[in-house]
N, CA, C and O atoms as a GROMACS GRO file, in nm:
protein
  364
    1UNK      N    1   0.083  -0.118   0.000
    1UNK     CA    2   0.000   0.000   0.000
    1UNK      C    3   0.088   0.124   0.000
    1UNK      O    4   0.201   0.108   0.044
    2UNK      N    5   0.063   0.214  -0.031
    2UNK     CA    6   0.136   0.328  -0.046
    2UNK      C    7   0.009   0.493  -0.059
    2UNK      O    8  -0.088   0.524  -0.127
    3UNK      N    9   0.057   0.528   0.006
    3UNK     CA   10  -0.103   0.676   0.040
    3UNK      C   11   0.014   0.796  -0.018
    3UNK      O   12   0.133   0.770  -0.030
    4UNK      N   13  -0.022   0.879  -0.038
    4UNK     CA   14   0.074   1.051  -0.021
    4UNK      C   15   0.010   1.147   0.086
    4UNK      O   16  -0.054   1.082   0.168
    5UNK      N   17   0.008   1.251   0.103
    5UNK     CA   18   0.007   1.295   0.203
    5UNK      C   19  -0.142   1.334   0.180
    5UNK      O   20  -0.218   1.328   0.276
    6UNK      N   21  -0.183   1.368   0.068
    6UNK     CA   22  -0.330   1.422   0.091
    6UNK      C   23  -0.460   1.280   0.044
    6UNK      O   24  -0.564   1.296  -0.022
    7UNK      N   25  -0.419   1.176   0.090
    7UNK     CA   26  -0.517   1.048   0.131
    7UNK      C   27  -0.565   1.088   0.283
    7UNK      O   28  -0.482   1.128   0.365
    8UNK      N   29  -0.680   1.076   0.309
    8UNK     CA   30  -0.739   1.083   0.434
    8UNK      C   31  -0.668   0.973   0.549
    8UNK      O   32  -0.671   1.017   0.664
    9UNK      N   33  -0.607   0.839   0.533
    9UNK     CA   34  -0.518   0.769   0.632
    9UNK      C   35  -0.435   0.888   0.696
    9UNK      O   36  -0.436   0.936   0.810
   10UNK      N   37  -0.371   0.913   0.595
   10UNK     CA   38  -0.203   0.989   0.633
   10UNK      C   39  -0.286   1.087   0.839
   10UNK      O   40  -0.256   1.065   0.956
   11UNK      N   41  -0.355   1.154   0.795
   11UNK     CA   42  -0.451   1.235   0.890
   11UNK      C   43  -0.493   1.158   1.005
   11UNK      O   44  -0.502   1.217   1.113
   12UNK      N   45  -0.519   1.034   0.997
   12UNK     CA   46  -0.557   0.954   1.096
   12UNK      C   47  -0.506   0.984   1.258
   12UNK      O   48  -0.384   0.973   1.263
   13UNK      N   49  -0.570   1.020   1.402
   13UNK     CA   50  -0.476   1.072   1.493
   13UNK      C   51  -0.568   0.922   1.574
   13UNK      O   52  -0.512   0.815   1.596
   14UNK      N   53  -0.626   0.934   1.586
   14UNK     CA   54  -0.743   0.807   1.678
   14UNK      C   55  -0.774   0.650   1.583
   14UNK      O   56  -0.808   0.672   1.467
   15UNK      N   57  -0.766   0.530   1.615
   15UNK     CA   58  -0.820   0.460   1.542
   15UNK      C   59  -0.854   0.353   1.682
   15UNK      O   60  -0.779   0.337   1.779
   16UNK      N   61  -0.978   0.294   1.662
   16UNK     CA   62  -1.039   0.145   1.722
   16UNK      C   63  -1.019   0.012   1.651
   16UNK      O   64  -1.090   0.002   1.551
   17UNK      N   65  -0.938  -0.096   1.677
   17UNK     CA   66  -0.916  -0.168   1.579
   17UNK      C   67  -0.924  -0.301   1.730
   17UNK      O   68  -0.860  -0.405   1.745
   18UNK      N   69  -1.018  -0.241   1.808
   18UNK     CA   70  -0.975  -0.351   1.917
   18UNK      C   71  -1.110  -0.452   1.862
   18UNK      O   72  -1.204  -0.417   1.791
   19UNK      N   73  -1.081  -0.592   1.922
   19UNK     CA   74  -1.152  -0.696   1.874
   19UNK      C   75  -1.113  -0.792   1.739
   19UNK      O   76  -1.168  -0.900   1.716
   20UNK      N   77  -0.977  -0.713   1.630
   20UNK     CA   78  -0.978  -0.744   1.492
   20UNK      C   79  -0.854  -0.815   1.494
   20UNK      O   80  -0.736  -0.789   1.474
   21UNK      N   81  -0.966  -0.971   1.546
   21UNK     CA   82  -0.845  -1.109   1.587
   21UNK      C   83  -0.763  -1.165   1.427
   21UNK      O   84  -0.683  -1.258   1.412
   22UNK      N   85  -0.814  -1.076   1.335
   22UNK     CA   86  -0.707  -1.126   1.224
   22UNK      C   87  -0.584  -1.038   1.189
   22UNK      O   88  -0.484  -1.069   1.125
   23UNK      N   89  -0.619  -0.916   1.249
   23UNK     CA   90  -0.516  -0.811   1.238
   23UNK      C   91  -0.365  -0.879   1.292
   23UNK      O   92  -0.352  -0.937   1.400
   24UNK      N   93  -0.251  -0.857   1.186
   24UNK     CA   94  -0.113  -0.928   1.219
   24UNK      C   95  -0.013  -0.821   1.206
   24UNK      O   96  -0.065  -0.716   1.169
   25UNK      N   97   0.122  -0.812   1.226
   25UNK     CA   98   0.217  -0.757   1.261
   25UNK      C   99   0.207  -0.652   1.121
   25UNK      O  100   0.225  -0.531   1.104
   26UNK      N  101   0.168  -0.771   1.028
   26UNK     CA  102   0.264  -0.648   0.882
   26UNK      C  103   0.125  -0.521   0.829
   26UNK      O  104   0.130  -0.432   0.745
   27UNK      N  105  -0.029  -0.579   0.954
   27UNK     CA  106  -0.142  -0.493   0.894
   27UNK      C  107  -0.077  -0.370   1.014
   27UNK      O  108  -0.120  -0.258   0.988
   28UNK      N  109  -0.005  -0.376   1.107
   28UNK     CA  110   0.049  -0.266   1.181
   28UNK      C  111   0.121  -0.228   1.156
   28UNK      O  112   0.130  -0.112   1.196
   29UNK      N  113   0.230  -0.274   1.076
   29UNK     CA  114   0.375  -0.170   1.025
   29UNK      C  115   0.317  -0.073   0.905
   29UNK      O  116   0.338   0.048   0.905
   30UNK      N  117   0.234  -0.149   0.792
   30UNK     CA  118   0.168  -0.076   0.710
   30UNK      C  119   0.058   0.066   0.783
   30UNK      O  120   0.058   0.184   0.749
   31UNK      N  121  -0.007   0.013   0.867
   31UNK     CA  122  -0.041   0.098   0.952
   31UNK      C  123   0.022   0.201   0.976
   31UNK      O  124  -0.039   0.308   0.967
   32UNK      N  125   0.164   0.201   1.014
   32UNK     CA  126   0.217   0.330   1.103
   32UNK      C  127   0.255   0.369   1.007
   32UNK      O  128   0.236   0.490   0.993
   33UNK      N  129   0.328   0.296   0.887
   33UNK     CA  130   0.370   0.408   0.771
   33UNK      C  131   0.284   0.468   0.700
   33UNK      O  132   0.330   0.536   0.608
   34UNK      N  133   0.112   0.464   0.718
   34UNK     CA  134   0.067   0.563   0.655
   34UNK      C  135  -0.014   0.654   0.732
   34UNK      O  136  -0.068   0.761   0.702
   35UNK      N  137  -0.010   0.586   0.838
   35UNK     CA  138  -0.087   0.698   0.924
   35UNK      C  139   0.040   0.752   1.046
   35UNK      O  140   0.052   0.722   1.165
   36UNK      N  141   0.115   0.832   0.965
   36UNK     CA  142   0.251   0.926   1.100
   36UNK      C  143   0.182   0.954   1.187
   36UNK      O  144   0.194   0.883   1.288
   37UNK      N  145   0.075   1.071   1.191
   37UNK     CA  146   0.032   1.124   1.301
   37UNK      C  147  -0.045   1.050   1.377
   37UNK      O  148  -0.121   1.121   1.443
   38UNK      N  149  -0.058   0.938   1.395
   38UNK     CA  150  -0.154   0.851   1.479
   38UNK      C  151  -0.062   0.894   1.600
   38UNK      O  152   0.056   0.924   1.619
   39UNK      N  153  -0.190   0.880   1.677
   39UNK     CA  154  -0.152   0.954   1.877
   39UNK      C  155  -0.230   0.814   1.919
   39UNK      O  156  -0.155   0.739   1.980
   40UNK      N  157  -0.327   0.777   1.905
   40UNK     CA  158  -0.393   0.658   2.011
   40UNK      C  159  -0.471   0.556   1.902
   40UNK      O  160  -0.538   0.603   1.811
   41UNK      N  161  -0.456   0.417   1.920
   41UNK     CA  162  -0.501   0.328   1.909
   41UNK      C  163  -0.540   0.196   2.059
   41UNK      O  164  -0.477   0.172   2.162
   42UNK      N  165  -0.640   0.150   2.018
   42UNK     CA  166  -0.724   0.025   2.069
   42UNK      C  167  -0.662  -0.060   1.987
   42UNK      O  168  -0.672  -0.042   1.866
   43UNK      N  169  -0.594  -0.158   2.034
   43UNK     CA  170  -0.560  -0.276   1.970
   43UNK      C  171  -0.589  -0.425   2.055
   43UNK      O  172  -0.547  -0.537   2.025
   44UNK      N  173  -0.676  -0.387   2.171
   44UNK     CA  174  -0.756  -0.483   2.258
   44UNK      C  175  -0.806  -0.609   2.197
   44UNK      O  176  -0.859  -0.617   2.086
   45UNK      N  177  -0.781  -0.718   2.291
   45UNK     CA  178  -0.803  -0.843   2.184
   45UNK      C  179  -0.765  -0.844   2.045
   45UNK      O  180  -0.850  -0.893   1.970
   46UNK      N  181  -0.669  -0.806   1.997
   46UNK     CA  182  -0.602  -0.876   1.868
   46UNK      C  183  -0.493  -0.970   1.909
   46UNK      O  184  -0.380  -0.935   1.943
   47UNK      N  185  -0.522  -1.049   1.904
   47UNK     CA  186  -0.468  -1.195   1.960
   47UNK      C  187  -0.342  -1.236   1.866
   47UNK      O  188  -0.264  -1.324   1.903
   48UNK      N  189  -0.327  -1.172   1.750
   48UNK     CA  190  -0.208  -1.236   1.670
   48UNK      C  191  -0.082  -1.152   1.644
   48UNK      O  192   0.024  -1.180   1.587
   49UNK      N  193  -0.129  -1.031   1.710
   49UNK     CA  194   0.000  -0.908   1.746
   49UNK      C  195   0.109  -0.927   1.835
   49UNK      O  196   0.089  -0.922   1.956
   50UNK      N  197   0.210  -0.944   1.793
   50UNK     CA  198   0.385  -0.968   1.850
   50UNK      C  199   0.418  -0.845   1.884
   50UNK      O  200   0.338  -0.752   1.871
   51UNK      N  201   0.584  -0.822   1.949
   51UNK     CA  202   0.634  -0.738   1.953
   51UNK      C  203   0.688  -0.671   1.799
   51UNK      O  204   0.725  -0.554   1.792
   52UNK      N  205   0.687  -0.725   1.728
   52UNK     CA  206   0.732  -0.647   1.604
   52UNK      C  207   0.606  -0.576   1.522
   52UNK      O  208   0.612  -0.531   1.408
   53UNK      N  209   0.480  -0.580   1.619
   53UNK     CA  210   0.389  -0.414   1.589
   53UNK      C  211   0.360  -0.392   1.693
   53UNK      O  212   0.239  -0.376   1.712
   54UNK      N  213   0.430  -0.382   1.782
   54UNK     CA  214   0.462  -0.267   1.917
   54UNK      C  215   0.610  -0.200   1.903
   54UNK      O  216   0.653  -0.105   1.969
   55UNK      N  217   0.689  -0.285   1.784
   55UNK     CA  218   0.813  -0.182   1.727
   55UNK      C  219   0.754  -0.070   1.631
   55UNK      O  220   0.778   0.051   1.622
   56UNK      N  221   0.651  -0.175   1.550
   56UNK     CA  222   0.602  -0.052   1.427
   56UNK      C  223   0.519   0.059   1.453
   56UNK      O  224   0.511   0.158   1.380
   57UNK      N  225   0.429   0.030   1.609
   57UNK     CA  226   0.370   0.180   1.649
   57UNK      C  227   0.436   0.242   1.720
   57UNK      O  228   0.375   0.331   1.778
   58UNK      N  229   0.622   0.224   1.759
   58UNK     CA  230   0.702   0.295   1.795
   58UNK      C  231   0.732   0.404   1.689
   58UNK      O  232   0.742   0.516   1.740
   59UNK      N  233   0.746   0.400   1.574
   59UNK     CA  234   0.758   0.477   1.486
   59UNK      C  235   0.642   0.583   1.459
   59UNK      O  236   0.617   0.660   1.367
   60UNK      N  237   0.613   0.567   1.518
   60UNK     CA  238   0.475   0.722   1.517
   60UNK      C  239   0.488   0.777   1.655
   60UNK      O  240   0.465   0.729   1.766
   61UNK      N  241   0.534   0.899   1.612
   61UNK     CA  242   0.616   1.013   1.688
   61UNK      C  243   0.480   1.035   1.762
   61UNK      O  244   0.493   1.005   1.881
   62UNK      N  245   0.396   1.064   1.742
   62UNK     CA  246   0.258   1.144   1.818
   62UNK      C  247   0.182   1.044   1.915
   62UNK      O  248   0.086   1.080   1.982
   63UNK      N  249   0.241   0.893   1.918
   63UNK     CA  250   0.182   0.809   2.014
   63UNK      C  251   0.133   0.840   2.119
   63UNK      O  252   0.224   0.837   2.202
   64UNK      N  253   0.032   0.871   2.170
   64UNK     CA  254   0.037   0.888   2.353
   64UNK      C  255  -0.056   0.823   2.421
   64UNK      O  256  -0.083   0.849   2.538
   65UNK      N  257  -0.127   0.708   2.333
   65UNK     CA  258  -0.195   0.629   2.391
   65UNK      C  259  -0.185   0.476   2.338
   65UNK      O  260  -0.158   0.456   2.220
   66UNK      N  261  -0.205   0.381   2.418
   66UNK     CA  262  -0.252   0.267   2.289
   66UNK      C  263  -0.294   0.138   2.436
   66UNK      O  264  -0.235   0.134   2.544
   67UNK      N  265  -0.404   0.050   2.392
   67UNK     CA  266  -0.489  -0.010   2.466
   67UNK      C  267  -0.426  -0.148   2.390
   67UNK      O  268  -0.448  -0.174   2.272
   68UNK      N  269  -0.367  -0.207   2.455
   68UNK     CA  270  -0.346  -0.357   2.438
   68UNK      C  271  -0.364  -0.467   2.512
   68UNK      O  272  -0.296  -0.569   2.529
   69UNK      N  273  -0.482  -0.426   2.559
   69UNK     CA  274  -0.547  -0.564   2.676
   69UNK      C  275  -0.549  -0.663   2.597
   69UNK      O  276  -0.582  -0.650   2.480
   70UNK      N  277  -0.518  -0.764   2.641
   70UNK     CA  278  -0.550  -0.927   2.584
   70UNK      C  279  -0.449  -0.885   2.522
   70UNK      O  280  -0.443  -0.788   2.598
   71UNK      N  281  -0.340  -0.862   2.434
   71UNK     CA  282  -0.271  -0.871   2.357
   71UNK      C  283  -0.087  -1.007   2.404
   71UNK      O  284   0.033  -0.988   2.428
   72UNK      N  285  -0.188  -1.135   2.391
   72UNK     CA  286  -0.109  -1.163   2.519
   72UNK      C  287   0.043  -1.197   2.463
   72UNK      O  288   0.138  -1.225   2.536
   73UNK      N  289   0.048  -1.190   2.334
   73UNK     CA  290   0.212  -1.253   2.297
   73UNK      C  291   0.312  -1.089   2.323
   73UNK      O  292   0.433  -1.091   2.303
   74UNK      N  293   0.248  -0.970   2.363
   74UNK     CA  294   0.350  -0.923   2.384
   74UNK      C  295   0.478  -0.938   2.503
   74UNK      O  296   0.444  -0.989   2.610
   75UNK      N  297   0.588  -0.904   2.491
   75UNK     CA  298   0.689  -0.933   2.557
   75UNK      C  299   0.738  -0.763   2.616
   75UNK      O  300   0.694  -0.654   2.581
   76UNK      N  301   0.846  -0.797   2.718
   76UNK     CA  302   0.910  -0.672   2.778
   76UNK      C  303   1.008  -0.587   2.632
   76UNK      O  304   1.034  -0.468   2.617
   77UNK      N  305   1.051  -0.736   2.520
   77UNK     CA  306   1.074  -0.635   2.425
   77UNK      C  307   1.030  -0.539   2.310
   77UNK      O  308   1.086  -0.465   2.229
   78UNK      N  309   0.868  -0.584   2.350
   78UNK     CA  310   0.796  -0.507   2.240
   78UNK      C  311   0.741  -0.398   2.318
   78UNK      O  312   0.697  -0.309   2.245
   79UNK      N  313   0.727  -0.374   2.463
   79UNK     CA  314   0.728  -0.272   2.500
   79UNK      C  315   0.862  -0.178   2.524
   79UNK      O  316   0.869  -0.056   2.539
   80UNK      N  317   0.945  -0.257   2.522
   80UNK     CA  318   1.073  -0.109   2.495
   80UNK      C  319   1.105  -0.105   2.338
   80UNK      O  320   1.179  -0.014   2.299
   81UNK      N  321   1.077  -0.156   2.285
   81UNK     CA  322   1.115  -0.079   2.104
   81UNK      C  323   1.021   0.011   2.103
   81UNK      O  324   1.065   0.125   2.089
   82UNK      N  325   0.874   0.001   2.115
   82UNK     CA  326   0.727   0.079   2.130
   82UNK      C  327   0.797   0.202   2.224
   82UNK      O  328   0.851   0.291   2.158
   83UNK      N  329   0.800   0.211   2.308
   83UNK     CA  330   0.832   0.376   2.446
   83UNK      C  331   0.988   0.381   2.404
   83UNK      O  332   1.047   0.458   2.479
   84UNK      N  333   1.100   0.303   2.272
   84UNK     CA  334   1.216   0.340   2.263
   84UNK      C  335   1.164   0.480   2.130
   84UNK      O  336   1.251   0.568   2.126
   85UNK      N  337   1.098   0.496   2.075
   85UNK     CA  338   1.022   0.519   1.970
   85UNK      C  339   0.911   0.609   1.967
   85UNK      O  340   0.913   0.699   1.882
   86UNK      N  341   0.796   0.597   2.062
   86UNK     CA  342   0.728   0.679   2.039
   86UNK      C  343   0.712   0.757   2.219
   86UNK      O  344   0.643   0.728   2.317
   87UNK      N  345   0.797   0.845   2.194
   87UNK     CA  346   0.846   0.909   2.356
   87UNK      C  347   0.730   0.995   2.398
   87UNK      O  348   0.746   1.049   2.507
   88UNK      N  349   0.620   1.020   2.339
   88UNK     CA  350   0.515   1.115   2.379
   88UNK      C  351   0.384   1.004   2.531
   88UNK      O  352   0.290   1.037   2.603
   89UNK      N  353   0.482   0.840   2.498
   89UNK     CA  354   0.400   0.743   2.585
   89UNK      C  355   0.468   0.793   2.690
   89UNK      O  356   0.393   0.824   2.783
   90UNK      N  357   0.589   0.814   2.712
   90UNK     CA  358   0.629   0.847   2.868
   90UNK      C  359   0.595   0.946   2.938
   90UNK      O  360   0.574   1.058   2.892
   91UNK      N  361   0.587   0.914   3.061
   91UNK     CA  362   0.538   1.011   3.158
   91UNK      C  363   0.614   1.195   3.141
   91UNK      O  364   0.579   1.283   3.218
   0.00000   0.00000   0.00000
């Protein structure tokens, strides 16, 4: 996929994607590269999400929220690539 800047994604600051048990690592890296300004996502119950899309919503600078209940394969290293990355999560 590929957007330019004036596709309505690119704009995206909020998205709900909690519940979407097919959603996988590479529908989140694609994710962050077209939506930069994303600040908060729900990614609650997506059951097939690793740490390598808690690296890829490290790359969106405007992060300052994100809901990953149930998300149970994450690890301590997908939360430090994620807060190595998107520094607006830290306190």
């Amino acid at each position: 996929m590929q957007y330019s800047s004036s596709d309505s994604l690119y704009t995206f600051q909020d998205l709900d994607l909690s519940g979407c048990q097919c959603l996988t690592d590479v529908g989140i890296s694609d994710l962050a590269k077209t939506c930069p300004n994303l600040g908060a996502v729900n990614i609650s119950s997506c059951y097939e999400l690793t740490d390598a899309a808690f690296a890829a919503l490290g790359t969106c600078q405007h992060m300052r929220a994100i809901n990953a209940c149930g998300c149970d394969r994450l690890t301590d290293r997908g939360i430090c690539a994620l807060t190595n990355g998107a520094r607006c999560l830290l306190p």
